[in-house]
C-alpha positions as CSV (number, residue, x, y, z in Angstrom):
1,X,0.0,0.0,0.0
2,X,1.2,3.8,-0.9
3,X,1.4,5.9,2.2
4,X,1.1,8.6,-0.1
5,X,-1.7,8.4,-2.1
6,X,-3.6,10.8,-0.5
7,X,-2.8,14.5,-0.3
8,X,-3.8,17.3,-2.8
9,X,-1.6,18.5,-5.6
10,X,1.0,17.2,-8.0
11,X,4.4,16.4,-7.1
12,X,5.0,16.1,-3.1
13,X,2.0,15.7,-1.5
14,X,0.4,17.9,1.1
15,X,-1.0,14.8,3.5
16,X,-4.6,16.0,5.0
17,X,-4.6,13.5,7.8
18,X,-0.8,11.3,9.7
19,X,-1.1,7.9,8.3
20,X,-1.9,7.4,12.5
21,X,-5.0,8.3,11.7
22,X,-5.6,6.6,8.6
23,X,-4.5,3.3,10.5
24,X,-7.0,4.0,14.0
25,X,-10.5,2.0,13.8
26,X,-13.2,3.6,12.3
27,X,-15.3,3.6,15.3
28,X,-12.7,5.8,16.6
29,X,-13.0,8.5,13.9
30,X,-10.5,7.2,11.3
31,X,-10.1,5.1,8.5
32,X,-10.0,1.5,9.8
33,X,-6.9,0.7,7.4
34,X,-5.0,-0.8,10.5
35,X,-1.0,-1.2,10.8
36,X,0.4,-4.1,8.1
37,X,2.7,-4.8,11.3
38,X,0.2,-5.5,13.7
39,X,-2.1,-7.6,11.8
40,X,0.8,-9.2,10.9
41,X,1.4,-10.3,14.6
42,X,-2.3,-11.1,14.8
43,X,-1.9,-13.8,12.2
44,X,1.3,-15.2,13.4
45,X,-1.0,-14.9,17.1
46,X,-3.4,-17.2,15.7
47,X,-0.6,-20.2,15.1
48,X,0.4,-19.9,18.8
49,X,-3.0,-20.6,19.9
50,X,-3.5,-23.0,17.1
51,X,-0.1,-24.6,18.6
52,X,-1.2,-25.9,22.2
53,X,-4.8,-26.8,20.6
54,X,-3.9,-29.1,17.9
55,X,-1.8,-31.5,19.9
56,X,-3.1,-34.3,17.0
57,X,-2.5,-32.4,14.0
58,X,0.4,-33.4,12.0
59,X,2.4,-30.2,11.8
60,X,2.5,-29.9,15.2
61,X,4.0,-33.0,15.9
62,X,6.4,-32.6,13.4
63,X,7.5,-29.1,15.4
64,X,7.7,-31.8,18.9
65,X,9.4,-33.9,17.5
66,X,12.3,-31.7,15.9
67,X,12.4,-28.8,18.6
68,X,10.5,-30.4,21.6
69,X,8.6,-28.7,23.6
70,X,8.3,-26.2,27.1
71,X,6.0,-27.8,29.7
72,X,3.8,-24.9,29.4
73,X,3.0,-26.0,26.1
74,X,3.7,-23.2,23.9
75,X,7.7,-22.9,24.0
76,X,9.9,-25.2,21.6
77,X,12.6,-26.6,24.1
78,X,15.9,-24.0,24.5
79,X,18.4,-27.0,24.5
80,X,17.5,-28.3,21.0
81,X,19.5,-26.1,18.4
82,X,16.6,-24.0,16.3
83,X,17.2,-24.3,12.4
84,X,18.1,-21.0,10.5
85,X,15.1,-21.6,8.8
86,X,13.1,-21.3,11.9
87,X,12.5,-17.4,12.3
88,X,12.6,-18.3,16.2
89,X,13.2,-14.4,17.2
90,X,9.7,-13.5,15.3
91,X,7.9,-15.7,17.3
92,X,9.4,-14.8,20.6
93,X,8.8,-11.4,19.6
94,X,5.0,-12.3,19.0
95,X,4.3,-14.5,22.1
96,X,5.6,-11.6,24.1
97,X,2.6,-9.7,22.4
98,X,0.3,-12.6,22.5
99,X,0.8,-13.4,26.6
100,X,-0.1,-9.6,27.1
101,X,-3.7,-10.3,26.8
102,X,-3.3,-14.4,28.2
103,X,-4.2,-15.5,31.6
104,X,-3.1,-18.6,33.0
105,X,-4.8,-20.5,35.7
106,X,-3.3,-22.6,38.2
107,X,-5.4,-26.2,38.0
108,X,-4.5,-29.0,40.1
109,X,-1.1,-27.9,40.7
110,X,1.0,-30.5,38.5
111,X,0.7,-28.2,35.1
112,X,-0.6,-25.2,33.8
113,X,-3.8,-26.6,31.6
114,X,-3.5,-24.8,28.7
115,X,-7.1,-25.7,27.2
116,X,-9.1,-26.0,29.9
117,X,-7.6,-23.6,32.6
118,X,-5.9,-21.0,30.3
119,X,-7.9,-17.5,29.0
120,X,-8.2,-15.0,26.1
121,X,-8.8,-11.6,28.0
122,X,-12.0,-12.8,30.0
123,X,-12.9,-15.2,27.2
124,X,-12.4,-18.9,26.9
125,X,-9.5,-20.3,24.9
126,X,-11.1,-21.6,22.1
127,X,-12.7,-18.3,21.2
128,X,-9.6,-16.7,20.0
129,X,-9.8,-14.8,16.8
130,X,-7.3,-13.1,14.3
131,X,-9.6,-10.3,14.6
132,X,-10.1,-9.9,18.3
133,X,-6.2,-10.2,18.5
134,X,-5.9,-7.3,16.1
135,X,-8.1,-4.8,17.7
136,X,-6.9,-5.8,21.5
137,X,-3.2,-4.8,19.6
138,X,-4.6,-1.5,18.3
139,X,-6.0,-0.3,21.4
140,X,-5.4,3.3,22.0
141,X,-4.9,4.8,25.5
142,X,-8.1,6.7,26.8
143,X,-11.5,6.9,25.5
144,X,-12.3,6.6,22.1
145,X,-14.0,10.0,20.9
146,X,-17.3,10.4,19.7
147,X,-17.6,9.7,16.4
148,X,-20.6,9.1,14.3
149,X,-19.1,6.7,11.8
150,X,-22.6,4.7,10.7
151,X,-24.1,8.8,10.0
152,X,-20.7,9.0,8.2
153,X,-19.9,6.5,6.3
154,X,-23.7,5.0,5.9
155,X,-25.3,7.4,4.0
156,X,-26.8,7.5,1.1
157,X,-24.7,10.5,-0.4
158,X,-21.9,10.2,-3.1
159,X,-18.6,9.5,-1.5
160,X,-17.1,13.0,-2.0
161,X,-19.6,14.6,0.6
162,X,-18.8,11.5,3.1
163,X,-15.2,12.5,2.3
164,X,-15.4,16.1,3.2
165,X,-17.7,15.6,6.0
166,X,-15.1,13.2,7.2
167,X,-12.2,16.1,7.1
168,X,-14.6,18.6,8.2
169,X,-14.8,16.1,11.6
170,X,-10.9,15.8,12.0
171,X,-10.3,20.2,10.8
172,X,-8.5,19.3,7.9
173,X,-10.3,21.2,5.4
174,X,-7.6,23.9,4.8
175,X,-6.5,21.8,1.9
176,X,-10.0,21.5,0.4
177,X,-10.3,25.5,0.9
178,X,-7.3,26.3,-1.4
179,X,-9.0,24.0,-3.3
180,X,-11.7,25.6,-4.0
181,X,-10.2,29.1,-3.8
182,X,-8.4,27.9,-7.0
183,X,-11.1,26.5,-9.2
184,X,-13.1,30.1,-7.8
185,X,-9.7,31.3,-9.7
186,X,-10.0,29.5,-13.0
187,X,-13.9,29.7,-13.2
188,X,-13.0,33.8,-12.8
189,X,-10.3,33.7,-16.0
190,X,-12.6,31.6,-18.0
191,X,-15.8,34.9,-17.1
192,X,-12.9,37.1,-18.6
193,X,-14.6,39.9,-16.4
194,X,-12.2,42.5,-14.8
195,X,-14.4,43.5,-12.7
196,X,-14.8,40.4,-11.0
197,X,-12.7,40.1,-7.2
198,X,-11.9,37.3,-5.3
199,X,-11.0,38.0,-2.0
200,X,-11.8,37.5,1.5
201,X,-14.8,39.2,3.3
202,X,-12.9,41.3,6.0
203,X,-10.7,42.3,3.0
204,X,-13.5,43.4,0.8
205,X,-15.7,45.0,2.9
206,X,-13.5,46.5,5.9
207,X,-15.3,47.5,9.1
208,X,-18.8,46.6,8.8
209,X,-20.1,42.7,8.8
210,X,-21.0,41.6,5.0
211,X,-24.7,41.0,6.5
212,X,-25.7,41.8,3.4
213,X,-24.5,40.3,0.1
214,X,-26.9,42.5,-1.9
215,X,-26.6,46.0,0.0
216,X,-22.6,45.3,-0.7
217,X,-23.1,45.5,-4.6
218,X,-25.7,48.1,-4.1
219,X,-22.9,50.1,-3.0
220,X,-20.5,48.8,-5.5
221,X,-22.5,48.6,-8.6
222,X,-19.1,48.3,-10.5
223,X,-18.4,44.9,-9.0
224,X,-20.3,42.0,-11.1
225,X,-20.0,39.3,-8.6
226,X,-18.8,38.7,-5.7
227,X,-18.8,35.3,-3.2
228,X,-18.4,35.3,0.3
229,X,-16.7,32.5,1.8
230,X,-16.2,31.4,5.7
231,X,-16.8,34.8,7.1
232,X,-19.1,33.5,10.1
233,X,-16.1,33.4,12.7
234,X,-15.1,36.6,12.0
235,X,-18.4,38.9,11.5
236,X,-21.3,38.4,14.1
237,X,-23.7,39.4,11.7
238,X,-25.6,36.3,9.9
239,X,-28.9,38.0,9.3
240,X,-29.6,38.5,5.3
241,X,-32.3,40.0,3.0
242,X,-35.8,38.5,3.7
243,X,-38.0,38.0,0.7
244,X,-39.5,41.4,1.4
245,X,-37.1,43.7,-0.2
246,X,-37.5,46.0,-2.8
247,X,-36.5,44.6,-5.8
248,X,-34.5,48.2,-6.4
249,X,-31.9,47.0,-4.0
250,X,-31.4,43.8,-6.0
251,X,-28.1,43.9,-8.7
252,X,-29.8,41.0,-10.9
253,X,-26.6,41.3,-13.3
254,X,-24.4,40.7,-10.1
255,X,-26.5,37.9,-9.1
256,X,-26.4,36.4,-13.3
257,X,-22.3,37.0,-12.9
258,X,-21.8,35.4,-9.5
259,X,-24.1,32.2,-10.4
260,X,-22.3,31.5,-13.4
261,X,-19.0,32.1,-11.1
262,X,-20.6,29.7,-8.8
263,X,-21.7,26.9,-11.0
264,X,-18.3,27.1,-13.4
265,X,-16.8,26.4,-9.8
266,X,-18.9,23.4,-8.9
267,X,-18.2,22.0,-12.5
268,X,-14.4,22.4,-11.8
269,X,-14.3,20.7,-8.4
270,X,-16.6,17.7,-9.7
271,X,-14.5,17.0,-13.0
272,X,-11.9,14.5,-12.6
273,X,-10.6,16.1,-16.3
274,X,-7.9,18.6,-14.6
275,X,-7.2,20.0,-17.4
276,X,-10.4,21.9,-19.0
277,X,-10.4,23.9,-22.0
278,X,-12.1,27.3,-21.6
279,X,-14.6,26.4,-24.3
280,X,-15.9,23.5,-21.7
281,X,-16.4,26.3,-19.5
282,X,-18.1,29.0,-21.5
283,X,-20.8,26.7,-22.1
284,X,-22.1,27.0,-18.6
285,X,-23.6,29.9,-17.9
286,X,-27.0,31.2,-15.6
287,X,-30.6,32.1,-18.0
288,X,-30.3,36.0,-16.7
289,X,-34.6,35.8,-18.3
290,X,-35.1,33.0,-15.3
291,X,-33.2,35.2,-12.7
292,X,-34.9,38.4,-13.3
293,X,-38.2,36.3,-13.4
294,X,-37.2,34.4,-9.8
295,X,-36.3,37.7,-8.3
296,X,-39.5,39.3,-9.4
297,X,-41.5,36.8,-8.0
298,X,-39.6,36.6,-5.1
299,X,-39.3,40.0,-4.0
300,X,-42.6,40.9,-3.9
301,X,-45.1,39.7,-1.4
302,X,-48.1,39.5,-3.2
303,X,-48.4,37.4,-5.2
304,X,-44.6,37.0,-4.5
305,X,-43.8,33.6,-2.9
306,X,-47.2,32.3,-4.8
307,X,-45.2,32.2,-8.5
308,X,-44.5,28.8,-10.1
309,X,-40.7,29.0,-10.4
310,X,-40.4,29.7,-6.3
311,X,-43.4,27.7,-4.7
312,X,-41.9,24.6,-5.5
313,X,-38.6,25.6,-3.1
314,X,-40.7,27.8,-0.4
315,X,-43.6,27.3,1.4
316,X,-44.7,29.8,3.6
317,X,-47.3,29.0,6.0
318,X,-48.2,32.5,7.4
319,X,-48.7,35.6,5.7
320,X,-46.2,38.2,5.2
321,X,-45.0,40.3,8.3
322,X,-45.8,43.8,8.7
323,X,-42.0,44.4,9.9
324,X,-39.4,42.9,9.7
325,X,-35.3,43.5,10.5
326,X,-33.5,43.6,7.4
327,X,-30.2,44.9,6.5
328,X,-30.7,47.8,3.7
329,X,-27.7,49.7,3.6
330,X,-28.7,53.8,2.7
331,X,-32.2,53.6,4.1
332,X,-33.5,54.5,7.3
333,X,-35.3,52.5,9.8
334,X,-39.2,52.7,10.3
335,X,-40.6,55.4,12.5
336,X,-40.2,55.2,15.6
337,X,-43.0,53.9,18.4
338,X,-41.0,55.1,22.2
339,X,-44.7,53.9,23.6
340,X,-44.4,50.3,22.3
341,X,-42.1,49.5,24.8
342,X,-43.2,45.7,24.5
343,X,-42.8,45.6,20.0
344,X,-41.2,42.4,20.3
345,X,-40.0,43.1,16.7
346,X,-38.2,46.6,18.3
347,X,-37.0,44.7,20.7
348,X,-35.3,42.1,18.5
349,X,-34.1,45.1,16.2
350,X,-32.6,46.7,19.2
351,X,-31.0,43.8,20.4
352,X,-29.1,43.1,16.9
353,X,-28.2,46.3,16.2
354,X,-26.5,46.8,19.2
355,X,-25.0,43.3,19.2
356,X,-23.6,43.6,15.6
357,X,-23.0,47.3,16.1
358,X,-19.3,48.8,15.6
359,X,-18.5,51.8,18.1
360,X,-16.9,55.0,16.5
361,X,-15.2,57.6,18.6
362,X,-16.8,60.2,16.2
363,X,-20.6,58.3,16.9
364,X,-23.3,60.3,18.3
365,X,-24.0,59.8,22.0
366,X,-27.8,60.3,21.9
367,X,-30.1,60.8,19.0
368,X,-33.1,63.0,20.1
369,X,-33.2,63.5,16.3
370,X,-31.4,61.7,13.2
371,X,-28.4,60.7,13.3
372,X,-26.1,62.3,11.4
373,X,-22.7,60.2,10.8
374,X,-23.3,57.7,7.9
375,X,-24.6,54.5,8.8
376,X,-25.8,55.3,12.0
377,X,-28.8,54.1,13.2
378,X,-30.7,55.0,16.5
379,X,-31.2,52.2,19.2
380,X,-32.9,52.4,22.8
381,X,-34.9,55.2,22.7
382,X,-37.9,53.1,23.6
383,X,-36.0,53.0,27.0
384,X,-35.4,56.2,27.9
385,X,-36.5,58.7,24.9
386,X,-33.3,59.6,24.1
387,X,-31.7,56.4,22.3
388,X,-28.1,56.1,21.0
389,X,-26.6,56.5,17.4
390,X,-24.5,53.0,16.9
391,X,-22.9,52.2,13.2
392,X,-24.2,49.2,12.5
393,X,-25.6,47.8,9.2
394,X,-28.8,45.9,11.0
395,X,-32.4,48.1,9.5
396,X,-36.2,47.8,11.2
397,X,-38.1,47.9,7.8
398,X,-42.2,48.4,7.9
399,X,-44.0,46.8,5.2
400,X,-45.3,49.9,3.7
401,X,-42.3,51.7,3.7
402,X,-41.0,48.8,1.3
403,X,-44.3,48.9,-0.9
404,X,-44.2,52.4,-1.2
């Protein structure tokens, strides 16, 4: 077997997991290949017990009759010269494995009864397997970790999402990230769109959390796609556009550029052809007719979710909210109720503003009016009146401010 036929990249391989690991059980998180060395000593195991058992058998009579024998029944006799032939040392070196996990039992004092009084671990004798002898040798100090290896490796999924799962578990997906970063990277050049940037979300939008993937290329209308990728331990912020926005605040040429990046990506990473032609490519590309008629239908309430082309993925089982906290960059929040102390939907607003909120030195300290600095938003004034301007990209949006 290779030890390195895993890894990603040509030449010398980048190993995603110690071949430790690739050895270890499965029930213990790994791979279940198990050491050659050990299960090499768990075969030679099972001719030591097969030794002392088969006192009849030919072959062991032979081995008597040359060598002799220990009167515990297992050791050829020391005095009689071992052939060179004989690998003698091995099976020292095995036996001193094998009595590790052997119990002998005094019976009526004369001999050591190797069949009847002698034990495999807390089983009899004659239920000695290879196997058993293989896994008591691979034992690892400790408890074994949680691991759901049936959920794993039992599912009904193509093997290259129990794969990544299975790396995901063990935090080895660093690999797999460049990995994808690069076929991003070739499904960018094959676009042949300057305008399109790869780069990390802190990078690309500095300061305030990318909450908002449409509100970002409001902003930068220049940009025709854009992907965020693994941002959610960085930015606190996970709260997107509900279906409720106005369609104005929707780039559906970003959205056209940055689903064909997407899907030219996907096509890369499932290809076992590593080597595509930029023709192969060019062929895949996102109907912009269906997106502007998705987005259409999806952005507005009524009939809105109701459309053919959405229904068949959503399924909403109330009626549309008359507010709702959104994240539209540029416009203000709804007007302000200081008496509905008990909104839960101002409450909830108030809460993630603040909690996703960036403080400024420059940011106003009250707000018994607007607030002035850009994206500032007032918080808390159904406390005490007076509120607090915070920088923060969280919006409380009325219905009709959104239909109007």
């Amino acid at each position: 077997m290779r030890r390195d036929s895993d890894g990603v990249g040509e030449g010398k391989r980048d190993h995603l997991v110690s071949w430790d690991v690739v050895c270890k059980p499965k029930a213990k998180g790994c791979l279940g290949f198990g050491k050659i060395a050990l299960r090499n000593v768990a075969l030679l195991g099972k001719w030591l017990w097969r030794y002392p058992k088969e006192g009849s058998a030919l072959w062991h009579k032979v081995i008597l009759s040359i060598y002799g024998s220990h009167s515990n029944g297992w050791d050829a006799n020391t005095i009689v010269r071992w052939s060179h032939r004989c690998p003698r040392k091995a099976i020292a070196i095995v036996f001193q494995e094998f009595s590790k996990f052997t119990l002998f039992v005094v019976g009526d004092g004369e001999r050591i009864q190797f069949w009847e009084d002698f034990w495999w671990g807390d089983q009899p004798l004659g239920l000695f397997t290879v196997k058993s002898f293989f896994l008591a040798l691979s034992q690892c100090s400790g408890s074994p970790p949680v691991f759901p290896t049936k959920f794993v490796w039992k599912s009904q999924v193509p093997f290259k999402v129990k794969s990544f799962v299975w790396l995901v578990a063990h935090k080895k997906v660093s690999s797999v990230t460049n990995e994808t970063l690069n076929a991003l990277q070739q499904a960018k050049d094959s676009l042949k769109s300057e305008s399109i940037m790869i780069s990390t979300a802190n990078s690309s939008n500095p300061g305030i959390p990318p909450s908002s993937l449409m509100s970002f290329l409001r902003k930068n209308s220049s940009t025709s796609g854009i992907v965020l990728e693994d941002f959610d331990a960085t930015f606190a912020n996970q709260f997107y556009h509900s279906h409720l926005d106005d369609l104005s605040n929707v780039n559906s040429s970003a959205i056209v550029a940055a689903a064909s990046l997407v899907a030219r990506t996907l096509y890369i990473l499932a290809s076992d052809d590593k080597d595509l032609s930029t023709s192969a490519l060019s062929a895949i590309n996102v109907n912009a007719s269906l997106v502007e008629a998705l987005l259409g239908c999806l952005l507005n309430c009524d009939p809105g979710l109701s459309c053919d082309l959405v229904k068949k993925y959503i399924a909403p089982r109330t009626n549309c909210p008359s507010n709702y906290v959104g994240v539209l960059l540029g416009e203000p929040s709804a007007t302000l109720y200081p008496g509905y102390v008990s909104d839960v939907s101002r409450f909830i607003w108030n809460f993630l503003a603040d909690r996703t909120s960036i403080p400024r030195e420059n940011a106003t300290s009250a707000c018994p009016k607007d607030c002035s600095n850009e994206g500032e938003v007032c918080i808390g004034e159904e406390l005490d009146g007076k509120g607090v301007c915070v920088i923060s990209t969280t919006r409380y949006t009325s219905k009709d401010i959104i239909n109007n």
